[in-house]
KEROPA-904998 format. One line per field, with one value per residue: residue number from 0; residue in three letters; x, y, z of N, C-alpha, C in turn. Coordinates in steps of 0.02 Angstrom, whole numbers, plus 50000, padded with zeros to 5 digits. Layout:
<atoms>
resi = NUM;... $
resn = Ala;... $
neast = X;... $
nnorth = Y;... $
nup = Z;... $
caeast = X;... $
canorth = Y;... $
caup = Z;... $
ceast = X;... $
cnorth = Y;... $
cup = Z;... $
</atoms>
This chain:
<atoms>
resi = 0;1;2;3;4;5;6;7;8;9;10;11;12;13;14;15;16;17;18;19;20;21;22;23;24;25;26;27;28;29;30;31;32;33;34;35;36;37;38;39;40;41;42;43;44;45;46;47;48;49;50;51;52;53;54;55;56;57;58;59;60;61;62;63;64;65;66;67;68;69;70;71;72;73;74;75;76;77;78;79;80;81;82;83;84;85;86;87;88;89;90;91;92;93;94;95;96;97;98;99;100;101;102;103;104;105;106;107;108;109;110;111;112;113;114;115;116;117;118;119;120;121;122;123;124;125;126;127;128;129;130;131;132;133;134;135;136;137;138;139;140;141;142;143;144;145;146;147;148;149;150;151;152;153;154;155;156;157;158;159;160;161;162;163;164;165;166;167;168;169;170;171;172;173;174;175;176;177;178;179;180;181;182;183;184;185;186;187;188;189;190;191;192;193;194;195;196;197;198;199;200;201;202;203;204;205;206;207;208;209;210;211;212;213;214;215;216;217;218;219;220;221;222;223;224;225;226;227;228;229;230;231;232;233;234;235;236;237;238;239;240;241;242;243;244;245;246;247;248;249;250;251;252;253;254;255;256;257;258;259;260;261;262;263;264;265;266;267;268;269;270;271;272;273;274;275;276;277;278;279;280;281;282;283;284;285;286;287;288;289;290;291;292;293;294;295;296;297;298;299;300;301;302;303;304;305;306;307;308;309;310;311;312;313;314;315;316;317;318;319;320;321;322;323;324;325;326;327;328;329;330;331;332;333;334 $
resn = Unk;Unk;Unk;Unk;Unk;Unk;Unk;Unk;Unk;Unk;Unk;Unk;Unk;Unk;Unk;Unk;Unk;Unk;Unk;Unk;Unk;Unk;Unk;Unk;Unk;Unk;Unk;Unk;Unk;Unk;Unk;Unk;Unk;Unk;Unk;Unk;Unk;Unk;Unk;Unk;Unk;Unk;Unk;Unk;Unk;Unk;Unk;Unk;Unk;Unk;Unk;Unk;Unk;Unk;Unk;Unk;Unk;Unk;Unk;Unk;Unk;Unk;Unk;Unk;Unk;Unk;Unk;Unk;Unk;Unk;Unk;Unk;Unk;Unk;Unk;Unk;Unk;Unk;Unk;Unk;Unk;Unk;Unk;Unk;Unk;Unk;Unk;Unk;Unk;Unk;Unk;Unk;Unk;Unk;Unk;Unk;Unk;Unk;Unk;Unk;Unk;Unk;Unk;Unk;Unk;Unk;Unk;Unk;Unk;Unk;Unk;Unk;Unk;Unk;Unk;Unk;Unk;Unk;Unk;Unk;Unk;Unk;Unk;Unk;Unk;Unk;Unk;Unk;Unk;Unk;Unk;Unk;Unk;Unk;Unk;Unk;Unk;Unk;Unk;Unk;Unk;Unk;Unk;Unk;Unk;Unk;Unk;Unk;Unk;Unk;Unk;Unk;Unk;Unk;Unk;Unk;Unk;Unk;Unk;Unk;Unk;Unk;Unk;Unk;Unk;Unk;Unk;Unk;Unk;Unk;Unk;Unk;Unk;Unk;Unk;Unk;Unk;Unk;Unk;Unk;Unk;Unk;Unk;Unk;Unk;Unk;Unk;Unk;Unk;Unk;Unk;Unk;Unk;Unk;Unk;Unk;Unk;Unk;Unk;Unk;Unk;Unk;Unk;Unk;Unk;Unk;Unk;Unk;Unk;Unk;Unk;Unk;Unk;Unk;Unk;Unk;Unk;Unk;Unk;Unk;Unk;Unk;Unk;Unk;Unk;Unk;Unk;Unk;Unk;Unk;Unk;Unk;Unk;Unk;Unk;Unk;Unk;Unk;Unk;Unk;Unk;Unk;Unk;Unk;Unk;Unk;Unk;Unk;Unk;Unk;Unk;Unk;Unk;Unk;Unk;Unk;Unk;Unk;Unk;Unk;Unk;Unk;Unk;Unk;Unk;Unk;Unk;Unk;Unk;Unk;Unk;Unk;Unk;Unk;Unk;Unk;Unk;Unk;Unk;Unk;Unk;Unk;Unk;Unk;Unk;Unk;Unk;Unk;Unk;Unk;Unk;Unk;Unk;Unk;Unk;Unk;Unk;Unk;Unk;Unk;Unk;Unk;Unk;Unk;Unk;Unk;Unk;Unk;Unk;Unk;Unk;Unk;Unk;Unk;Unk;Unk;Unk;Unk;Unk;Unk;Unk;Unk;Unk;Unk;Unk;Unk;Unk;Unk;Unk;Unk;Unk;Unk;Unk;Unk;Unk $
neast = 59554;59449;59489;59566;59473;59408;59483;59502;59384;59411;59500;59449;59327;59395;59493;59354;59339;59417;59436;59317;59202;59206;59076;59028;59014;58923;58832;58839;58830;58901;58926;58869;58822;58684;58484;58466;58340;58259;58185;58049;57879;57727;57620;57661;57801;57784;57725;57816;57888;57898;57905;57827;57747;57633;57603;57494;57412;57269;57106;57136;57110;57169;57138;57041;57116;57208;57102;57085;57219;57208;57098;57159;57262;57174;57091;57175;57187;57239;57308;57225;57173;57291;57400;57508;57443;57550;57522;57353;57342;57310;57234;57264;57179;57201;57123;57105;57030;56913;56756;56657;56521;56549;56665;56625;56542;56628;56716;56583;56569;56679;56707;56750;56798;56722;56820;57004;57003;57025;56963;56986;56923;56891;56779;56793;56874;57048;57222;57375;57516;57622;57528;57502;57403;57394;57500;57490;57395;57464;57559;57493;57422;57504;57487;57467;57494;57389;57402;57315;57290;57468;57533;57445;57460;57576;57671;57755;57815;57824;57731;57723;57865;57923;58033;58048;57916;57931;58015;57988;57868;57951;57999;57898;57848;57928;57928;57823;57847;57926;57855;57797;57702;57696;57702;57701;57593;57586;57499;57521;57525;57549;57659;57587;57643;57666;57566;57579;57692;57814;57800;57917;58035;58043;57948;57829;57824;57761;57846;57978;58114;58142;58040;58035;58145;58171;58092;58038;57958;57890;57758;57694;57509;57439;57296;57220;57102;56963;56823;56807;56897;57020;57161;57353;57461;57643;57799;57895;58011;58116;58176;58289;58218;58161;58055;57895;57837;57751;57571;57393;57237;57072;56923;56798;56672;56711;56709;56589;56554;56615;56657;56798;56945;56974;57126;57199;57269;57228;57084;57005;56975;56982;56905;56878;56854;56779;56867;56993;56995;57017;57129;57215;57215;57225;57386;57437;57389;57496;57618;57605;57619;57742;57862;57991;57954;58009;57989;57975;57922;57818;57736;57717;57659;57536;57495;57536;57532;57658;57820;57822;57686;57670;57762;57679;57581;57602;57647;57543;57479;57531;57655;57816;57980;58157;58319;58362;58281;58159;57954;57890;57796;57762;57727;57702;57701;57660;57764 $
nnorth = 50157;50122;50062;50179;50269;50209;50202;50355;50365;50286;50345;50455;50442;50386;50512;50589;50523;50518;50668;50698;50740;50675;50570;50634;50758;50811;50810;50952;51124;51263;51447;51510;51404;51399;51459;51616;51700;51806;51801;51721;51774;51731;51799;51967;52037;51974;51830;51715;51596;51443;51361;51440;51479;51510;51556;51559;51588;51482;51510;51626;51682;51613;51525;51610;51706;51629;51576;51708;51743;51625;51670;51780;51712;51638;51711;51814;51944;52080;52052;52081;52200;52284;52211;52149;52027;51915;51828;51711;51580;51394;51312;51210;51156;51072;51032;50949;50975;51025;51015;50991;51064;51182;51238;51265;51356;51483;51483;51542;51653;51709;51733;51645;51578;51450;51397;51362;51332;51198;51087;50966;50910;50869;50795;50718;50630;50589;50618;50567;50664;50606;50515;50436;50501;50611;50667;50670;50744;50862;50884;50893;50990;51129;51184;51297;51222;51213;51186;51147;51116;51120;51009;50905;50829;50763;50615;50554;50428;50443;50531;50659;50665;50805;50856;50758;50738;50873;50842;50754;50809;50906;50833;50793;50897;50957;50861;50867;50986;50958;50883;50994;51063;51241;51349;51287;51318;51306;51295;51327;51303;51413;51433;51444;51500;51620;51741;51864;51899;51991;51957;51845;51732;51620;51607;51586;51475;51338;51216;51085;51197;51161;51145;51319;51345;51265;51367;51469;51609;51675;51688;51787;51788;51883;51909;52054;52120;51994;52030;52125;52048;52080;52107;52067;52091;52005;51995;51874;51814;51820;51770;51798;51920;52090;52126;52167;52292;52258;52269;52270;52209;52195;52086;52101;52212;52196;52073;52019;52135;52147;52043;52015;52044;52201;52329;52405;52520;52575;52618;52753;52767;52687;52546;52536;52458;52531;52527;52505;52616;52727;52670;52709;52832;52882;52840;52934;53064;53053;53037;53168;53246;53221;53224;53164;53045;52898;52707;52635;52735;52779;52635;52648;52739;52716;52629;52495;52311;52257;52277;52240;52253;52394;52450;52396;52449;52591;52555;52508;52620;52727;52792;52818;52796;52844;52783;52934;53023;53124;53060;53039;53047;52899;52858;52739;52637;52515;52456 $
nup = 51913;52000;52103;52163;52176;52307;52388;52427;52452;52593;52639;52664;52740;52873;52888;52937;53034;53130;53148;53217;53334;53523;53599;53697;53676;53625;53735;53796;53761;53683;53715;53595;53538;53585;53636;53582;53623;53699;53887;53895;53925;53998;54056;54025;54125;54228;54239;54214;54059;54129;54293;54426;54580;54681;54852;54997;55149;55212;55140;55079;54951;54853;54744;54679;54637;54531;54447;54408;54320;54237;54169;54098;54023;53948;53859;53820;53872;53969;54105;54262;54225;54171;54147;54033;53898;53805;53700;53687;53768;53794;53933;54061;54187;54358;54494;54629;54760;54758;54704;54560;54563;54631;54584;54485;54498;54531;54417;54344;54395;54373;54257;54153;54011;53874;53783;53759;53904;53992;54143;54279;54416;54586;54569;54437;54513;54557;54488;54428;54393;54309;54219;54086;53999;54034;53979;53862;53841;53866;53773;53669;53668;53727;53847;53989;54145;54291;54464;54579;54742;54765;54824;54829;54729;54759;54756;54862;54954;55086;55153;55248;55247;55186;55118;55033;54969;54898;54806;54734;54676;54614;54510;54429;54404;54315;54212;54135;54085;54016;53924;53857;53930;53940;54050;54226;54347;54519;54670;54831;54999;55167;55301;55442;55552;55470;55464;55513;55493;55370;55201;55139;55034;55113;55198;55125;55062;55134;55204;55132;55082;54952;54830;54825;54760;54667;54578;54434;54480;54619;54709;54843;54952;55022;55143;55159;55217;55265;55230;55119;55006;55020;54951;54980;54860;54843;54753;54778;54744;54588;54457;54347;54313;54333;54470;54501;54593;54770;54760;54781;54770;54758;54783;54819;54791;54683;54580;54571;54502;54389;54356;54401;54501;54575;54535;54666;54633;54522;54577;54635;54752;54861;54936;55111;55290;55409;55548;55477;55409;55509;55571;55483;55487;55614;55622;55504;55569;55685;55625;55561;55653;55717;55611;55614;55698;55758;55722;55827;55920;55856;55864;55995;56040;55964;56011;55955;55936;55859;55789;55657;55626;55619;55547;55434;55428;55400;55252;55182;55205;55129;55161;55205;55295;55279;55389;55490;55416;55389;55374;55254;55104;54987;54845;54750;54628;54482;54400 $
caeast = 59514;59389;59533;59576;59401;59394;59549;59491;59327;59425;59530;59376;59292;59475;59491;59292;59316;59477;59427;59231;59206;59197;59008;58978;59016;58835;58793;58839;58829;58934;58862;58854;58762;58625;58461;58483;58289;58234;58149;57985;57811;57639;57590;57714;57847;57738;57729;57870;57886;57931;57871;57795;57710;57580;57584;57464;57365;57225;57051;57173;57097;57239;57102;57010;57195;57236;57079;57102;57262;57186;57052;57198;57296;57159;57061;57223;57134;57270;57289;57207;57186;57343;57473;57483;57452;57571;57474;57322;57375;57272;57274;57236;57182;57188;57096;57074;57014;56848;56682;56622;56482;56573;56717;56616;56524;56683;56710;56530;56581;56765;56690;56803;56769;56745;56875;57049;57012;57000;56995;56981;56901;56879;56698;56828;56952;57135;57259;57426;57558;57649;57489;57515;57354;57393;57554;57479;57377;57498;57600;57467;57384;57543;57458;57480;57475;57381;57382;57286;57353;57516;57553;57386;57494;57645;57631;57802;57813;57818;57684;57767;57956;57928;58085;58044;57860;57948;58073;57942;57839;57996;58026;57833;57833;57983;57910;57755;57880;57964;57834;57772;57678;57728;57708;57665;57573;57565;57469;57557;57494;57609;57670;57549;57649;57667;57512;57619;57766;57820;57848;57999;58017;58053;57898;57776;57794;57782;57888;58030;58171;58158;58003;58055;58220;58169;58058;58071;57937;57866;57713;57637;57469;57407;57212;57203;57039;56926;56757;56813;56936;57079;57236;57417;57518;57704;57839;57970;58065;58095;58237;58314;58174;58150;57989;57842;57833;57699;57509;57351;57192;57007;56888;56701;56616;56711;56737;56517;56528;56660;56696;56876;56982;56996;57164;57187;57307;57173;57037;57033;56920;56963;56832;56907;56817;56789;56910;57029;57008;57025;57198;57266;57183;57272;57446;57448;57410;57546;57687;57607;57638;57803;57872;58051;57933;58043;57934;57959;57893;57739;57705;57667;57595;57457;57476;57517;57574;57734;57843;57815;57616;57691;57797;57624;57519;57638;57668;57479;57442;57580;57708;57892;58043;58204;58323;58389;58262;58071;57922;57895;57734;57796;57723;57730;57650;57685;57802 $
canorth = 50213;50111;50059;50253;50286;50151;50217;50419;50352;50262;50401;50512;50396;50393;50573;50618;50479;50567;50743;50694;50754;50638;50567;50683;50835;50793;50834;51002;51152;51328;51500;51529;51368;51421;51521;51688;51731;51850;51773;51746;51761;51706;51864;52000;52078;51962;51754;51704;51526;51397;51374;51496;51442;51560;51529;51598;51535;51467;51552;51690;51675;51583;51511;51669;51737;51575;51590;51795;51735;51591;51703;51832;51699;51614;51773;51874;52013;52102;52041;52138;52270;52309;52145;52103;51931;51938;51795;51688;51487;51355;51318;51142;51173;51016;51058;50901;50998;51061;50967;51022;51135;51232;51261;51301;51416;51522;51506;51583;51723;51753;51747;51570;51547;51374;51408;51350;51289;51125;51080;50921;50926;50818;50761;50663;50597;50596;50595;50580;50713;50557;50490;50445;50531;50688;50693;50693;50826;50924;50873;50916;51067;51159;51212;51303;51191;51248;51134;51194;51132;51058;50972;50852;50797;50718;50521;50514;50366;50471;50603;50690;50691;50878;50845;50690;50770;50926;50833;50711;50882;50946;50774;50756;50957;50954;50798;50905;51056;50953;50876;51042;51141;51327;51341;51260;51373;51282;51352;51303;51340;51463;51411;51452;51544;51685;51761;51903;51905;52010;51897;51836;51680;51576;51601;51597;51390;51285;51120;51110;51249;51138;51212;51400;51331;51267;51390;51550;51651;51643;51759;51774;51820;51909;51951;52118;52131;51976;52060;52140;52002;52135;52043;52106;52047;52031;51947;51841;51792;51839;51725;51839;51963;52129;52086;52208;52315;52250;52284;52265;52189;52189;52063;52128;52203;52195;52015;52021;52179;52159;51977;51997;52064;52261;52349;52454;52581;52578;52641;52803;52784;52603;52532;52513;52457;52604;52528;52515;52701;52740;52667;52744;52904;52900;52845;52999;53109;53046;53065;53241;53294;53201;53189;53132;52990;52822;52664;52619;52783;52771;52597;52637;52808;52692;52539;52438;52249;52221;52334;52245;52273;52468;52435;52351;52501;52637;52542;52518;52706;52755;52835;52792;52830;52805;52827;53001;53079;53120;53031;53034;53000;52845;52835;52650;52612;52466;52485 $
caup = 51937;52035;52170;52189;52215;52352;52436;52431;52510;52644;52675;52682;52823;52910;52938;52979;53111;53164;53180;53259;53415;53555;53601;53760;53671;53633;53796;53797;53730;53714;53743;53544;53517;53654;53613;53588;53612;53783;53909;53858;53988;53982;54084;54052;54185;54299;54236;54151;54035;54171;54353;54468;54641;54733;54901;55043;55199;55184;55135;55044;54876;54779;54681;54629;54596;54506;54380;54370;54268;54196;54104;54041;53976;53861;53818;53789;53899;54016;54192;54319;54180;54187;54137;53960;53891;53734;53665;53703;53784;53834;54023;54106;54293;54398;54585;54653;54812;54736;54684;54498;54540;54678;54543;54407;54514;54529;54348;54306;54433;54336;54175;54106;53939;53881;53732;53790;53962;54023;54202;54315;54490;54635;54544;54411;54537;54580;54426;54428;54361;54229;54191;54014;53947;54048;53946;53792;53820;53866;53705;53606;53682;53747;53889;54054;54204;54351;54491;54661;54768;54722;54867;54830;54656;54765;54779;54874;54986;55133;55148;55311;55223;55168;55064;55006;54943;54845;54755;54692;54626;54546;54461;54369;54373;54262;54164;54118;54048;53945;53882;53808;53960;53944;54101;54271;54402;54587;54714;54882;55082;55184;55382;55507;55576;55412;55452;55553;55467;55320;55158;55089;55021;55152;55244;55075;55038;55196;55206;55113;55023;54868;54809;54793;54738;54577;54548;54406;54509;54706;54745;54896;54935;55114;55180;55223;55240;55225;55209;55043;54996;55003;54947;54956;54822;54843;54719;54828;54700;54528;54426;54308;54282;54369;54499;54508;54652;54791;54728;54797;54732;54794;54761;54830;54753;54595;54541;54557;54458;54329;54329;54417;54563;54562;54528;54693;54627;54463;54593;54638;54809;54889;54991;55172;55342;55445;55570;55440;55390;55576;55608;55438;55499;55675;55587;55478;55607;55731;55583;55531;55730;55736;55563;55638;55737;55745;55705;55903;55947;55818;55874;56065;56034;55939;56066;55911;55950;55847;55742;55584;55596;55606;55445;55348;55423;55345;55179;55174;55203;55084;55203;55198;55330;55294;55440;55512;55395;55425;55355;55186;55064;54956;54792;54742;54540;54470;54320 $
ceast = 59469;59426;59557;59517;59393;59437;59524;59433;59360;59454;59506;59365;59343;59464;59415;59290;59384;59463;59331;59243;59192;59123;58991;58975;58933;58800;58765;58841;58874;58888;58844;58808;58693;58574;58468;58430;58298;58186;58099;57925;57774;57596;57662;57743;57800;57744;57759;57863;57910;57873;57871;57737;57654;57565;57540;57433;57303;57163;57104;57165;57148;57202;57085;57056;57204;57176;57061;57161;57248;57152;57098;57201;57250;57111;57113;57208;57189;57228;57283;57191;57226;57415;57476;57499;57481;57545;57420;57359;57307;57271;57235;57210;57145;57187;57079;57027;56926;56811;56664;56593;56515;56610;56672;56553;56566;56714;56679;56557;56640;56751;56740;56775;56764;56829;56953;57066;56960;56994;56976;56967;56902;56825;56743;56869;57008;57168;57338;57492;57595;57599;57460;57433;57356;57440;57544;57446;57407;57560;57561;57431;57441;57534;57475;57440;57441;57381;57367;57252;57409;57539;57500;57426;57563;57633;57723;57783;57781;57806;57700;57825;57921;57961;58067;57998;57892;57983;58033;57885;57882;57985;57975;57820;57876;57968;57853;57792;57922;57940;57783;57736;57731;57738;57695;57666;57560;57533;57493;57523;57575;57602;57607;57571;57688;57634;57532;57697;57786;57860;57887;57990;58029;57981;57827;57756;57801;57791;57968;58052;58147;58100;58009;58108;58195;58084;58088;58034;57891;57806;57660;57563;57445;57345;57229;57147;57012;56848;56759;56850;56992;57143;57290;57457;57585;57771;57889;58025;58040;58154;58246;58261;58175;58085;57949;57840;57779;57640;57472;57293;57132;56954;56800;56721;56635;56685;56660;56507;56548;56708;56780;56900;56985;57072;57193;57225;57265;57104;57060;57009;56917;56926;56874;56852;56828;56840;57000;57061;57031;57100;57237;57257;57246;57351;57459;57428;57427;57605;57666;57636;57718;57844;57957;58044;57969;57980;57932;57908;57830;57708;57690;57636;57521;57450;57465;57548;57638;57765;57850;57734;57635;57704;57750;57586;57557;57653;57597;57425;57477;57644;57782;57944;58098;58253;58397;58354;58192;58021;57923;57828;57777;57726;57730;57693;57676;57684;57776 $
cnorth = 50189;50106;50127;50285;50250;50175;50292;50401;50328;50324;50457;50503;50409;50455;50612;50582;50516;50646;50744;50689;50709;50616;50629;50742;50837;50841;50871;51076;51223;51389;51510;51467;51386;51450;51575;51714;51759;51808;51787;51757;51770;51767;51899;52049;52034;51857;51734;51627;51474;51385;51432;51466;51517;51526;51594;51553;51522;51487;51628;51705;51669;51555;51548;51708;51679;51591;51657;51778;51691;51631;51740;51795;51644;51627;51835;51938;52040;52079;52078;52205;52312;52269;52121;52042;51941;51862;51721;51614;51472;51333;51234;51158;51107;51035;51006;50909;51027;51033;51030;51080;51184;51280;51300;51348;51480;51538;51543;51653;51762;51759;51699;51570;51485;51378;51410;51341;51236;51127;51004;50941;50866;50766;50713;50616;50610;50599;50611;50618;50652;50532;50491;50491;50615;50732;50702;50727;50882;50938;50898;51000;51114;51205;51264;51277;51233;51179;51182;51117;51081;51003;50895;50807;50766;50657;50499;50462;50391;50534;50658;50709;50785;50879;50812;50715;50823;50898;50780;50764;50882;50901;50764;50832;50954;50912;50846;50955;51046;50890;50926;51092;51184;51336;51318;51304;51317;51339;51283;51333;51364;51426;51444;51513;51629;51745;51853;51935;51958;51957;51898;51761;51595;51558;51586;51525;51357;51230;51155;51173;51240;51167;51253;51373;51310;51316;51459;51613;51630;51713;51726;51826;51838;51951;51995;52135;52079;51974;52082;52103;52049;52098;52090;52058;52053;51967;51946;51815;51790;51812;51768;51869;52023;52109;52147;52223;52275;52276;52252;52259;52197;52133;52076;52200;52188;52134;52008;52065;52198;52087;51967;52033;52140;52288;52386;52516;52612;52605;52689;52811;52700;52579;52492;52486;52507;52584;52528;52581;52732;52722;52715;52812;52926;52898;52901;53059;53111;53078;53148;53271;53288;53192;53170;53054;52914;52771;52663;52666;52779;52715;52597;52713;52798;52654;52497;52389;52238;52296;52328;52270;52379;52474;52431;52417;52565;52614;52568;52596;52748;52818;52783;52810;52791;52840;52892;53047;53093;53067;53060;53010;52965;52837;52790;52652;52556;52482;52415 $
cup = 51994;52112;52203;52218;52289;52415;52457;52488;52585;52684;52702;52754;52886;52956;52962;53033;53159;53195;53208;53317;53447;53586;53652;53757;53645;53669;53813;53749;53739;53712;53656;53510;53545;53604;53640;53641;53682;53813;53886;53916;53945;53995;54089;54089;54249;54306;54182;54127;54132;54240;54401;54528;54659;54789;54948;55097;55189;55201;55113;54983;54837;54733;54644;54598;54524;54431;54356;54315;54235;54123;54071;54007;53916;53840;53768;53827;53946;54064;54244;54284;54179;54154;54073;53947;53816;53677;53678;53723;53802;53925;54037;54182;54318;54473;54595;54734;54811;54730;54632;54511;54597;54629;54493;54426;54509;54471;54323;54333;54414;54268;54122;54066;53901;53803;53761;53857;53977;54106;54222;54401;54531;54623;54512;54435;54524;54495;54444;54403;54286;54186;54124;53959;53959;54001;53852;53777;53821;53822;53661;53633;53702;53831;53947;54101;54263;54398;54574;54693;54774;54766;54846;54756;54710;54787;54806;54947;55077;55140;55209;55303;55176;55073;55006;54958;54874;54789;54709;54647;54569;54486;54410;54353;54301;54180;54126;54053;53983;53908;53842;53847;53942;54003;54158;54341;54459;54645;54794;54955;55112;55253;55403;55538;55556;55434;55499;55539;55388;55260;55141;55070;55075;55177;55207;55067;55103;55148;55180;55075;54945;54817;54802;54761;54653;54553;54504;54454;54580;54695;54805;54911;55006;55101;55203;55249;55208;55190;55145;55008;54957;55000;54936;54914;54821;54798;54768;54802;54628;54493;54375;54264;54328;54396;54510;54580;54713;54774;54786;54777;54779;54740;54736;54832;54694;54567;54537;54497;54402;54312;54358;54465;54536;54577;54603;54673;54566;54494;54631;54734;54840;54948;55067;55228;55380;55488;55541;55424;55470;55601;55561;55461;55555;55652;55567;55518;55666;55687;55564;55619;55766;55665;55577;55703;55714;55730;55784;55954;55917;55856;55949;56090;55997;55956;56008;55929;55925;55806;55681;55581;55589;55548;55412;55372;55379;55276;55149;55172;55157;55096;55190;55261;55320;55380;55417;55449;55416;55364;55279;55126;55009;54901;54748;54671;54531;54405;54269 $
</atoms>
């Protein structure tokens, strides 16, 4: 009996070594091993798990944007009063660009709570994206990364290679994500020569492609007015999510009077500069006198310089044309 036992076992071993899959099936996986779950976001229909950049030029408030979503996501409080946070995170925010009390002036003024945020400033010094203590906070806290501005986190060899710079991001962004951030927010500077241009994503991250490329979401951010710190918001890329229409935020007076950027489609009476009100004024009554007026024809019946500032003045006033029909009021919400 004991030699039959001996032999059954062998023959056991035999065929599990016979029918075991080969090591690299390891590797991979098929679609029924996969998770099932739905994408998930931090801020939803707006900041999904993964990376997401915000680029703009600079003095465009990507910071005061940057800790408007900070505070949703670790109060839980809808973003912009409007974005839901489907459940509170911690956030890290590394600004090496700042000095303490500047920053944590801008904090008192957004209303940061000390309860799930940390940050690091220029007062602590430099730190490096691997830097084994960074990684264990972000193993143990799960955090969301902020980094403003991400370019100041690349230590490639050659600070001028563009390329060289992004792909050394991706490589310690990536390192960060899978050691447990949720997500990592960069705040990136736009070309120079954006500031005229309608966004897309090309024109949102200066330097290299590789940046938008591995990213899940791009938003850019444009001054319309910086006396009220009127920001247009526009998603440039949205990785398998539907992307929120363009929006518009205001800073002054609110973020004094309510701790955060105002909604503009959420106010019923938005605070313009009289010259402001004055072009939208003249616009709408060129198209009421012409409502078959081409953009070419609008733009030198108001001696405007290009024919995209035509395009941003009709979005901005809430007119539409498509062609061979007449003007159109355009009703934009954000779903």
């Amino acid at each position: 009996a004991g030699p039959e036992n001996v032999r059954q076992t062998i023959r056991k071993m035999r065929d599990a070594a016979v029918n075991r899959p080969p090591k690299w099936r390891a590797l991979f996986k098929s679609r029924s091993e996969m998770d099932a779950q739905p994408m998930q976001f931090i801020i939803s229909k707006f900041m999904p798990e993964g990376v997401t950049f915000l680029g703009a030029l600079s003095g465009s408030g990507k910071t005061w944007f940057c800790l408007s979503m900070a505070k949703a996501i670790t109060t839980g409080q809808k973003f912009l009063g409007h974005f839901e946070v489907p459940e509170p995170a911690n956030v890290l925010y590394l600004i090496p660009e700042s000095g303490e009390r500047s920053f944590r002036q801008r904090m008192d003024l957004m209303g940061i709570p000390d309860e799930r945020f940390l940050c690091r400033t220029m007062t602590d010094g430099p730190i490096k994206l691997n830097d084994p203590d960074l990684i264990r906070a972000v193993k143990e806290l799960r955090p969301i990364v902020f980094l403003d501005t991400a370019i100041r986190f690349s230590d490639a060899e050659n600070e001028n290679d563009a390329s060289q710079s992004a792909k050394y991001m991706a490589t310690t962004i990536f390192e960060l994500l899978g050691a447990g951030a949720k997500a990592v927010v960069g705040v990136h500077h736009s070309p120079k020569g954006a500031a005229n241009e309608e966004a897309d994503l090309e024109n949102t991250l200066r330097g290299s492609g590789d940046l938008g490329a591995m990213a899940d979401a791009v938003y850019n951010l444009k001054v319309e007015n910086h006396e009220f710190a009127h920001i247009r918001v526009k998603n440039v890329k949205a990785r398998d999510f539907e992307p929120v229409p363009p929006f518009e935020i205001q800073g002054r007076p609110f973020i004094n009077e309510t701790q955060d950027f105002g909604l503009l489609e959420n106010i019923q009476e938005p605070v313009f500069t009289k010259r402001d009100q004055e072009r939208r004024d003249k616009f709408v009554e060129a198209i009421n006198a012409n409502p078959n007026a081409t953009y070419a024809e609008v733009q030198r019946q108001l001696g405007i310089s290009s024919m995209k500032a035509v395009q941003r003045l009709a979005e901005v006033s809430g007119w539409q044309k498509k062609r061979d029909s007449p003007w159109q009021k355009a009703f934009q919400t954000i779903q």
